[in-house]
C-alpha positions in Angstrom: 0.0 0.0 0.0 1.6 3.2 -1.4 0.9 6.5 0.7 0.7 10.0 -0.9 2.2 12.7 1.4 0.0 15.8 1.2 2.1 18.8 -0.8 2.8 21.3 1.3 2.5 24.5 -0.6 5.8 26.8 -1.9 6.1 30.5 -0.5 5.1 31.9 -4.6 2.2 30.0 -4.2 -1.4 32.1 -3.4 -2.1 30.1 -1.1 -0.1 29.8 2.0 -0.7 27.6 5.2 1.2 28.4 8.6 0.2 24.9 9.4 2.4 23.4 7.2 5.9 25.8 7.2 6.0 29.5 8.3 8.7 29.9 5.6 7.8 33.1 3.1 5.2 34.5 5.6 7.6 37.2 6.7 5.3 37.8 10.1 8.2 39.8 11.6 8.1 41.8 9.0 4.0 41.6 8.9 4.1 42.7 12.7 6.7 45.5 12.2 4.5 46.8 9.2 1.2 47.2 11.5 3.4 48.7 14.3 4.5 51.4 12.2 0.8 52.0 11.2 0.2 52.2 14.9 2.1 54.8 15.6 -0.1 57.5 15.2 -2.4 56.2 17.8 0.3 55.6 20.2 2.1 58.9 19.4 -0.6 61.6 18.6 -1.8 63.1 21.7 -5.5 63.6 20.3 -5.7 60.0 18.9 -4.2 57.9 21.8 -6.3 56.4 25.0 -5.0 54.5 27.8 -4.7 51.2 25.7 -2.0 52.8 23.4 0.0 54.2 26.1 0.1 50.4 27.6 0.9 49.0 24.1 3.7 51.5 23.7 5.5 50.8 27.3 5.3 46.6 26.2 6.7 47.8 23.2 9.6 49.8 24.9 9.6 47.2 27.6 9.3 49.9 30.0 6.2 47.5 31.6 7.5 44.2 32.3 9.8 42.1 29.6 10.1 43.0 26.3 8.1 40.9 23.9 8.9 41.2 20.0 5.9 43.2 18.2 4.3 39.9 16.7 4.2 38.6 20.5 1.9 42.0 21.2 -0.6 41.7 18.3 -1.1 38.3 19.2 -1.5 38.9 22.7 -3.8 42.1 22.1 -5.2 40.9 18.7 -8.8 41.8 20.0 -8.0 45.0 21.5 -6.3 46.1 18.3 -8.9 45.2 16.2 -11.4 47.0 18.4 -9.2 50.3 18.3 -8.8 50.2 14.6 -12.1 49.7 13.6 -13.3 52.6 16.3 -11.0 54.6 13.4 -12.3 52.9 10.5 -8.3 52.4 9.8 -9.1 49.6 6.9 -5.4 49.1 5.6 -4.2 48.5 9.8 -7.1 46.2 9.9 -6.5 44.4 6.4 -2.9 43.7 7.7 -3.8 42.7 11.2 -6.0 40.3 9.7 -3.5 38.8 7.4 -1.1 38.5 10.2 -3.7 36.7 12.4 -4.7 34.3 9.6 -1.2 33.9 8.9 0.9 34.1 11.7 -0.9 33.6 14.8 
């Protein structure tokens, strides 16, 4: 009895599957992509609240260890997505989702 190993798909192909190899997802790159398009929550006075402020200290790692950026939207994925959508920020959400389905 001959058994067929699944393919796993190549990182050119459309579709890509964390589940089988992380390899061409380029989530650190993903995560430092949606950080940058954070920043004018964190940093703008008349935009940020008392979640950005929180975000930015993990981010500096001036509240407890410091955790890469893809650690943080995973660990606040909800949060962030509740924040963006308050600003109807569709290209941060677009990306956050891509990272989620991807990455996390």
């Amino acid at each position: 009895m001959k058994t067929e190993l699944a393919s796993t798909p190549q990182a050119d192909s459309p579709t890509r599957d964390r589940y089988c190899s992380f390899v061409g997802l380029d989530c650190s790159g993903q995560a430092q992509r949606l950080v940058a398009l954070l920043r004018p929550y964190i940093d703008d006075p008349a935009r940020t609240n008392g979640f950005w402020q929180l975000f930015a200290r993990k981010l500096a790692a001036e509240s407890g260890p410091k955790h890469d950026p893809l650690f943080l939207i995973h660990a606040h994925l909800n949060i962030l997505r509740e924040q963006l959508e308050m600003h109807d920020d569709e290209t941060a959400l677009a990306l956050l989702d891509q990272i989620e389905i991807e990455c996390c």
